[in-house]
C-alpha positions in Angstrom: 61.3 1.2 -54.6 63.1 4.1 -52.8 59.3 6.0 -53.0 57.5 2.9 -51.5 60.2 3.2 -48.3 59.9 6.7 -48.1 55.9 6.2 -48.0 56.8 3.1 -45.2 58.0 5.6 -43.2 56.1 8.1 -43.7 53.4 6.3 -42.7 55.4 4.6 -39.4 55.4 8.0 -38.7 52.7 9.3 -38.2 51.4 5.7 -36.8 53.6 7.2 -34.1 51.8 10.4 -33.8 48.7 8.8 -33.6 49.9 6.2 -30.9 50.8 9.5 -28.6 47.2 11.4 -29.2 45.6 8.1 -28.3 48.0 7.7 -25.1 47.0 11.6 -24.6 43.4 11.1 -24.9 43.3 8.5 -22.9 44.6 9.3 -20.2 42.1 12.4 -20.2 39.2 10.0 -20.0 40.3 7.8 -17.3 41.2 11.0 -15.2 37.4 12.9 -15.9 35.5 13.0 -13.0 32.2 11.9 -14.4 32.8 8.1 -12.5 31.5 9.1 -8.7 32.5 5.6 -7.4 29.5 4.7 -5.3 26.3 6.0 -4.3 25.2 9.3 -3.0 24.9 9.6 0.8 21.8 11.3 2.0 20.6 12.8 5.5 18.1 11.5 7.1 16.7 14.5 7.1 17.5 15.4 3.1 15.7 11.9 2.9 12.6 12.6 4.5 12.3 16.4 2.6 12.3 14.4 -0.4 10.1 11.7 0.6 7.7 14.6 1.9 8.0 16.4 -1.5 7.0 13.2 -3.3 3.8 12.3 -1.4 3.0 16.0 -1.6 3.2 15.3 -5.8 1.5 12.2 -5.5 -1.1 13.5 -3.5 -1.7 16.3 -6.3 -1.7 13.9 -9.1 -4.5 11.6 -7.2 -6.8 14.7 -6.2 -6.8 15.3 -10.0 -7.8 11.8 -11.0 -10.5 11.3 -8.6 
């Protein structure tokens, strides 16, 4: 009996040690900056460079087709 209690808390131990990575860890995710939190806001003037740039492709795709 006195190795199943020594294997008790062996194992309570590092239960604990795994409780304290996963607190680590997550408190890495939550804190990562991949979540922007909205949308991007564009210029009206970013917006219509990139509206240009598109009919500029669009217009090259439809002068191959026809």
């Amino acid at each position: 009996m006195a190795d199943l209690s020594a294997v008790v808390e062996q194992l309570k131990a590092e239960r604990a040690k795994l409780d304290r990575a996963i607190e680590a860890l997550s408190g890495v995710v939550g804190k990562s900056g991949h979540g922007r939190g909205g949308r991007r806001k564009l210029s009206a003037a970013a917006r219509a460079r990139i509206a240009a740039a598109q009919r500029k492709r669009w217009a090259k795709v439809k002068a191959k087709k026809g």
